[in-house]
N, C-alpha and C positions, 0 to 999 in steps of 0.2 A: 482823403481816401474814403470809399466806400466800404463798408462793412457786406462781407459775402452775401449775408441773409438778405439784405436792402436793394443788393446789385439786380439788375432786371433778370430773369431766368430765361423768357423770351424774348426773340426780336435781334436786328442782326447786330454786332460787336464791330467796335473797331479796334483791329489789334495795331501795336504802335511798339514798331522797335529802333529805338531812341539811340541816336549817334549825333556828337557836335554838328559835323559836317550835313549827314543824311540821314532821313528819315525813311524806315519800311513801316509800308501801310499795307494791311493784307485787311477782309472782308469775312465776315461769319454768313455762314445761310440766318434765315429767321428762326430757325431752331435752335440756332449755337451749336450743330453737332460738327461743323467741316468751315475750315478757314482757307480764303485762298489772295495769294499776294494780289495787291493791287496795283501800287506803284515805289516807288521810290521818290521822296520830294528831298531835292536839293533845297537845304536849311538857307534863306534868305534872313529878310528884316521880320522881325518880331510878327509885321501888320500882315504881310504878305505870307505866310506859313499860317496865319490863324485864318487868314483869309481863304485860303488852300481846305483846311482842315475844315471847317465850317459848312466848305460848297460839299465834298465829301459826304460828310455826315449826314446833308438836308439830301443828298442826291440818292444814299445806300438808307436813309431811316434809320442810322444807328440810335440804339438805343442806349447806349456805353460804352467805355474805352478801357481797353486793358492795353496796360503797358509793361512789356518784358521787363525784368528787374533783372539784372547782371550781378548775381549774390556768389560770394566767393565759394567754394567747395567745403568750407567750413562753418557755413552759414550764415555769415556776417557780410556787411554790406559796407562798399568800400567807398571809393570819389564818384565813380560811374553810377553804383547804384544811387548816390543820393542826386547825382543829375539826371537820373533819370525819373527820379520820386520830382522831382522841381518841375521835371519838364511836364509830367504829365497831370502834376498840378494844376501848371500853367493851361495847359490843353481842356481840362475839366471847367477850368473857369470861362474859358473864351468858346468851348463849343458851347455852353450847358448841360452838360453831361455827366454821369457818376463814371467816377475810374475805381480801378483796380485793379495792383500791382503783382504779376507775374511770374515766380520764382521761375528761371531761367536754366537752373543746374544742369537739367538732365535732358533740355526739349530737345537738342541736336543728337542725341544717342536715339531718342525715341521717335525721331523722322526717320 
């Protein structure tokens, strides 16, 4: 994980909201100010999803990837959230990218 400070300020984002099955992939402008969905990629083979994610990246110029964290209502982070710190691990090492993880509580009250 990247530390905030370290995280790029500019340049577009990949948001990455992490499910076994499917993955949402939405798009920042190059400012970081407005995110907009992109796709949805059905979870395949390991090679095949990093393959996916890669063309992605090089295609939108991401500069970093945040990935939603599913953290319980009392702070704490349960199976989901730590599959989801795994996956987007994973995702950090195979794009080459800094991540960082998302606290999730409150984004759907605030859409």
């Amino acid at each position: 994980m990247t530390d905030h400070a370290e995280f790029p300020s500019t340049g577009a984002l990949l948001g990455i909201d992490y499910g076994s099955k499917r993955v949402g992939i939405a798009v920042s402008t190059p400012n970081q100010s407005i995110a907009s969905a992109l796709e949805i990629i059905q979870r395949e083979q390991p090679a095949q999803d990093a393959k996916r994610l890669c063309k992605i990246c090089n295609e939108f110029r991401i500069v970093g990837l945040v990935v939603g964290l599913p953290v319980h209502m009392s702070g704490s982070e349960g199976g989901k959230a730590k599959e989801a710190r795994e996956f987007g691990d994973w995702c950090a090492r195979v794009t080459e990218r800094p991540v960082i993880y998302w606290d999730e509580r409150f984004t759907s009250a605030l859409a």
